[in-house]
N, C-alpha and C positions, 0 to 999 in steps of 0.2 A: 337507841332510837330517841330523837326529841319528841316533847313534849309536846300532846294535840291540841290545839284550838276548845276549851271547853263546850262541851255542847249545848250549852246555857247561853252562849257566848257568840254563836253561827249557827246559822241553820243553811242548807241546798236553795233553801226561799229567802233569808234575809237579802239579799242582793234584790229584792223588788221594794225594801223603802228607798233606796235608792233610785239617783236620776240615772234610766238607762239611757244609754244612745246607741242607735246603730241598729234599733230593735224595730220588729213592723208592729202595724196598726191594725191587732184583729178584730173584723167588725162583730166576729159572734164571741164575745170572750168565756161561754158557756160551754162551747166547742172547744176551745183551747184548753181550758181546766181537764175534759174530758181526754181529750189526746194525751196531757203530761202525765193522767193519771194511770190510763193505759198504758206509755210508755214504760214508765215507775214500774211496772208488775210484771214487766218482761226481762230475760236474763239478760244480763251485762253483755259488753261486745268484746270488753278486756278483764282481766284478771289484776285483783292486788298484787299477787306476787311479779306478776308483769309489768307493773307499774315501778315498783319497788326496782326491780332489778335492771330498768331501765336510768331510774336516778343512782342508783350504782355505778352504772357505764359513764352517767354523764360527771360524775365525781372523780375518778381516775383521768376525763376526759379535759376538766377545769386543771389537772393537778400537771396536763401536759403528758398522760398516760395514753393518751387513746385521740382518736379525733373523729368529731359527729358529719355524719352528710346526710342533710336533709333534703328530699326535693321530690317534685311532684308535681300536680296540677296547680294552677292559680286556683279552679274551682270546677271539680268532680261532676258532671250531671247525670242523673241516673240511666239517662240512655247508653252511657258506655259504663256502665258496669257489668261491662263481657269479661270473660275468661281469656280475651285475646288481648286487650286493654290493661288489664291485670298483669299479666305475666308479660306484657313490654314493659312497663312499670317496674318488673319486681327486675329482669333484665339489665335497664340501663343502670340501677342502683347497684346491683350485684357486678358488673364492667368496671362501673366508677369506682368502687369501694377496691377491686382487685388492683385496678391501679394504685392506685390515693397509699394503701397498702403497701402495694412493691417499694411505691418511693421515699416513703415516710418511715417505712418499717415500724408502723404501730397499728393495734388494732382498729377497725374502723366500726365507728354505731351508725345502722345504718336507722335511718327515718324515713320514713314515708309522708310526705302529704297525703292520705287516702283515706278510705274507711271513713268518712265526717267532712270532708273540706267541701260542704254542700252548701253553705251561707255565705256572703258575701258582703262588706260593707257597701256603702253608697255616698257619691258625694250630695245627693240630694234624694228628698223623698218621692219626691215623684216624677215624671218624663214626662215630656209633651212631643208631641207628634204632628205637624197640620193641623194644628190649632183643637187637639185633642190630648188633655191630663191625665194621666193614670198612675199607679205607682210604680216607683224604680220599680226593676227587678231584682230581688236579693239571692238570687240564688234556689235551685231547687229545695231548699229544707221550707223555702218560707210561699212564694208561689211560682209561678210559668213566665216563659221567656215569652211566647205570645203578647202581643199587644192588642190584648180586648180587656174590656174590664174582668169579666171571670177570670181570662189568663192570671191577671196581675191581683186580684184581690187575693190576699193573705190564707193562705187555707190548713186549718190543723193537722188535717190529718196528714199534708205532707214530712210533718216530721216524723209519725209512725212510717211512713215509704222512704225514708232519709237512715233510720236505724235499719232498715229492712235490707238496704244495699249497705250498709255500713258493716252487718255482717257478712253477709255473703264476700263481699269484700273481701275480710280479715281473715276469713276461716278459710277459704280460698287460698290464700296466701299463707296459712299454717299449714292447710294439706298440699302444697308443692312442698314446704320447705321440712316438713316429716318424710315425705317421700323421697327425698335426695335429689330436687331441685336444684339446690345451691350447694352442692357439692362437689369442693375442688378437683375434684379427681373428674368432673366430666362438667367441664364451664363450657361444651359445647352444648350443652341446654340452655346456655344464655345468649347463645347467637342472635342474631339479627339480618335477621335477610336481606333487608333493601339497605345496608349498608356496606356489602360485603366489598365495593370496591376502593370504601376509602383511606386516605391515609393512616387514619386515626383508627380506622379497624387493625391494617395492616402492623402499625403498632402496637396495639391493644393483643395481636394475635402472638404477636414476638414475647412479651409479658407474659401469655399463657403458658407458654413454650417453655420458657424459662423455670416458670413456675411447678408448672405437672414434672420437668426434669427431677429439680429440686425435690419436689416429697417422696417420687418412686427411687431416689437412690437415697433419702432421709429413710425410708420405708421399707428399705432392701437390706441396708445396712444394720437398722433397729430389731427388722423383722416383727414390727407391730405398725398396724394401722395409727395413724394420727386422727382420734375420732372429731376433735374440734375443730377440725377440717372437712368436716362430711357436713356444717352445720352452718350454716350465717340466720341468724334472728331480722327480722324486720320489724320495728316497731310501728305505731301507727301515731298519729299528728295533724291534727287539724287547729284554725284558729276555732277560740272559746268564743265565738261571735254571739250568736243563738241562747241567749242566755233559760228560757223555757226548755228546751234540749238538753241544756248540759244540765239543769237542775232535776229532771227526772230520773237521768242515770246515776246520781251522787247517792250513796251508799254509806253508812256508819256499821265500819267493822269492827265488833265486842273488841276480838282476840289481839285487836291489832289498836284497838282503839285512838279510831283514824276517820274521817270522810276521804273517800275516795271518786272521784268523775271516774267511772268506769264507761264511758262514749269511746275513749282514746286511752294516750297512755300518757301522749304530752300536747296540752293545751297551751298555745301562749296566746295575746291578745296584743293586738293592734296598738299603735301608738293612740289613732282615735280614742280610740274605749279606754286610755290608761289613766281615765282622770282619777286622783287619788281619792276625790268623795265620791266617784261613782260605782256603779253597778257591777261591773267587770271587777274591777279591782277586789272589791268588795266580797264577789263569790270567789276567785282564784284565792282569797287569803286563808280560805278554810279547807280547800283540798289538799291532799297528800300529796298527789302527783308532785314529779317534775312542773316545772310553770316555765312560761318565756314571755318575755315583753321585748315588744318592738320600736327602739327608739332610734333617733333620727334627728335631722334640723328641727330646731325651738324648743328640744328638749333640755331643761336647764339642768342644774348643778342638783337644785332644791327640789325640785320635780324629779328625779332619781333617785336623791335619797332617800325621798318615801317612798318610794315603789321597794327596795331596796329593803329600807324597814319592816314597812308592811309585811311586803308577802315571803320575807326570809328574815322571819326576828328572830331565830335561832340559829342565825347562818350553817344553817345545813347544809354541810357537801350536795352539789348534785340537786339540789332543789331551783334555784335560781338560774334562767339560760338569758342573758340581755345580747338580744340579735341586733345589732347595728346594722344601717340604710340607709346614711349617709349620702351617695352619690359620689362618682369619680372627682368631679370638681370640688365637693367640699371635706370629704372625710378626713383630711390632714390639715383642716382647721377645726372639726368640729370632735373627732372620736380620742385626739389626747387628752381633753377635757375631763371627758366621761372615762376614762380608764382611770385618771387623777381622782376624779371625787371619788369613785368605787376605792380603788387602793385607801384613799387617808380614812374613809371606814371601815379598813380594814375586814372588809365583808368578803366574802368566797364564792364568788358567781363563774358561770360559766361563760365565756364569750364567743358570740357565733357573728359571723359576715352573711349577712344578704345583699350579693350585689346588683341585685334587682330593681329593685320595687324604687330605690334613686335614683334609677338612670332611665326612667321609661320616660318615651318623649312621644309626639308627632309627626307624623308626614306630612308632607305637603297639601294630600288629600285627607287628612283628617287620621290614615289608619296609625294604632297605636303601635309602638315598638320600640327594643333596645339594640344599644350599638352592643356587639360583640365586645370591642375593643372598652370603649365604655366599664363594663360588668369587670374583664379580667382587670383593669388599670385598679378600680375602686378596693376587687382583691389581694391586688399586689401591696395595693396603698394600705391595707388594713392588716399584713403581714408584718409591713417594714415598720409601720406605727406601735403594733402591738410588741417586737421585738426589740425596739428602739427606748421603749417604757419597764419594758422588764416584764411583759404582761405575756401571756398564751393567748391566740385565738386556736380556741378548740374546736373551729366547724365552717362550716359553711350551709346556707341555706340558699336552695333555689328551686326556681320555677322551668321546669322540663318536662319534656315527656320521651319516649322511645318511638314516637312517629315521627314520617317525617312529613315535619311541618315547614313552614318558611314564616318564620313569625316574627324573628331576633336577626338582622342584618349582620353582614360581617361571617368572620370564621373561615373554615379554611376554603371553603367554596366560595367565599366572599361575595355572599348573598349583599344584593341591593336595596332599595325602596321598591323600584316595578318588580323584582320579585315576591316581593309577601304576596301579591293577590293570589297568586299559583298555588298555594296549600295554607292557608291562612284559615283554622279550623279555632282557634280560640275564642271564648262569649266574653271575656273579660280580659285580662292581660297577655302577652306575646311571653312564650314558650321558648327556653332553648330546646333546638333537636339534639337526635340522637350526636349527630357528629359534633357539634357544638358544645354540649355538656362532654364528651370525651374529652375536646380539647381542653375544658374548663379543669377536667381529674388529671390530665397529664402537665396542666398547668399548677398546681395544686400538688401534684408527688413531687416536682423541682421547687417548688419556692422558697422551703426553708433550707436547702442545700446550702455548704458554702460554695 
């Protein structure tokens, strides 16, 4: 185990001499103290050993042993923290990963966006409306999507109701997955109803087939059950936005003598918030967890390698995840670069593809969305880059859900512009659906094939 951050050295709070960005303007700061301090006194929503054994996975996963899929919401709100929400979530991840699986033949870690993705960056502080200012909305951790001033002023105690579904959440999702939820032997618990006539189901269904064949005559033959097969892990992931949130959950363990953010399990941060004098940076370098940073166009050479430094001076396996967002048009000018300077420091980061968050564009009418084609090109382009460099990408990161939405154009139904308005439920970015994300894992089990 390396060596912690002395704790003379870091504190859960030092990250407030620091310039934060990204962060709201509470007008009671008396209430605020009060909520963090409350939060502080309640149990964790993750476990060290859960932590740990997730930067484990993600170390075989850099080494080219295993490969990460991340995906979830752009941004959680607390009205759909149902047990129907939940369990389509844990569904598409549990299909994807069965694929991604079959084709790769390697283990898959699976990620969740959930349990915390309650905050939201902003490109400005405030909105105007008919010649009425108020402040963005950041996402339920911080205030309300209503447009009145109470809506939008900043309220503490939303973060105590932000951990409140953050559990429920999580534990939610540990009692399916104890109860034999995700157990290969009955993936018809991961069905999905209103997909049942697509291709990609049809496929997806042939894959099972195959699979349940395989272990009942692996199982017949052995004459013992395969118990790591009765089990898939979900780990939990949100961005470290909320900087008052994540500082109440950090934790300093004797035994292990460690700070650990126990909110999640893997925190990364924004390309926004990665400035190396600030605030983000700043508390991510004293946690234990796994970390991820999101880099992109205008990211330089020099601007990475402190990040780079910072937050993995001891290049620890499995500590460092650098998620590329490039965009289809630029990633095979801009992500050889960044694989170059990573390699001649000889540092041991993880590489994950987001091919999201580069390629969101406008409509005509203003509504936000990505080309299918788009997402898969920037993926492809980030296979043949990384395998062209002598480099692993070990993940993928995306923004999905298991409804069905019309949010993300393209795919096999080869959704339009005039169709987003027909189920266009997202408050903030566009969503691949169910069928869409399948396409993206059947895409994803071929790619590194010869």
């Amino acid at each position: 185990m390396s060596k912690s951050i002395p704790k003379s050295d870091w504190h859960p709070a030092s990250w407030q001499s620091k310039e934060a960005t990204q962060q709201a303007t509470y007008p009671d700061l008396a209430a605020l103290d009060r909520a963090v301090a409350d939060l502080s006194r309640l149990p964790p929503i993750t476990t060290s050993w859960e932590v740990d054994a997730l930067k484990a996975h993600f170390a075989k996963a850099q080494a080219g042993e295993a490969f990460v899929l991340q995906g979830g919401d752009c941004a959680e709100t607390f009205d759909e923290c149902t047990s129907e929400n939940i369990v389509a979530k844990l569904k598409i991840l549990l299909q994807m990963s069965l694929v991604i699986i079959y084709g790769m033949k390697k283990p898959v870690i699976r990620v969740g966006r959930m349990a915390g993705q309650y905050a939201k960056p902003r490109s400005a502080d405030t909105e105007t409306r008919d010649g009425v200012t108020l402040p963005s909305f950041r996402g339920d951790l911080v205030n309300r999507s209503g447009f009145t001033a109470e809506d939008r002023t900043p309220d503490p105690q939303m973060i105590l109701r932000g951990y409140e579904r953050a559990s429920l959440t999580l534990n939610f999702v540990r009692s399916l997955i104890d109860g034999g939820f995700a157990d290969l032997h009955h993936p018809e618990y991961w069905d999905l109803d209103w997909v049942g006539h697509s291709s990609a189901a049809a496929e997806y269904h042939n894959i099972v087939s195959s699979i349940s064949d395989s272990l009942d005559f692996l199982e017949t033959v052995s004459g013992r059950q395969f118990h790591r097969t009765q089990r898939a892990d979900i780990y939990a992931a949100h961005e470290g936005l909320h900087l008052h949130y994540e500082q109440a959950q950090t934790r300093y363990l004797d035994r292990r003598e460690r700070w650990y953010n126990l909110t999640t399990h893997f925190p990364w941060i924004g390309m926004r918030t990665a400035q190396l004098d600030g605030a983000h940076i700043e508390y991510f370098r004293g946690i234990a967890n796994p970390v991820g940073v999101k880099i992109g166009p205008g990211m330089t050479r020099e601007w990475l390698q402190g990040i780079v430094e910072v937050l993995n001076p001891n290049n620890e396996p499995g500590r460092l995840t650098l998620i590329h967002r490039f965009g289809a048009k630029s990633v095979d000018d801009h992500l050889p670069d960044m694989i170059r300077t990573v390699k001649e420091m000889g540092a041991q980061v993880l590489w994950v593809c987001d091919p999201m968050h580069g390629n969101t564009e406008s409509t005509s009418d203003g509504t936000k969305t990505r080309r299918f084609d788009n997402v898969v090109a920037e993926l492809e382009a980030a296979f043949r880059v990384h395998e062209a460099m002598g480099s692993y990408l070990g993940g993928v990161h995306l923004e999905l859900t298991g409804e069905n939405v019309t949010e993300c154009t393209g795919g096999a139904r080869g959704l339009i512009d005039t169709d987003l308005a027909r189920a266009y439920k997202s408050t903030v970015d566009p969503r691949l659906n169910y069928e869409q994300a399948m396409e993206i894992a059947m895409r994803i089990s071929g790619l590194n094939k010869s």
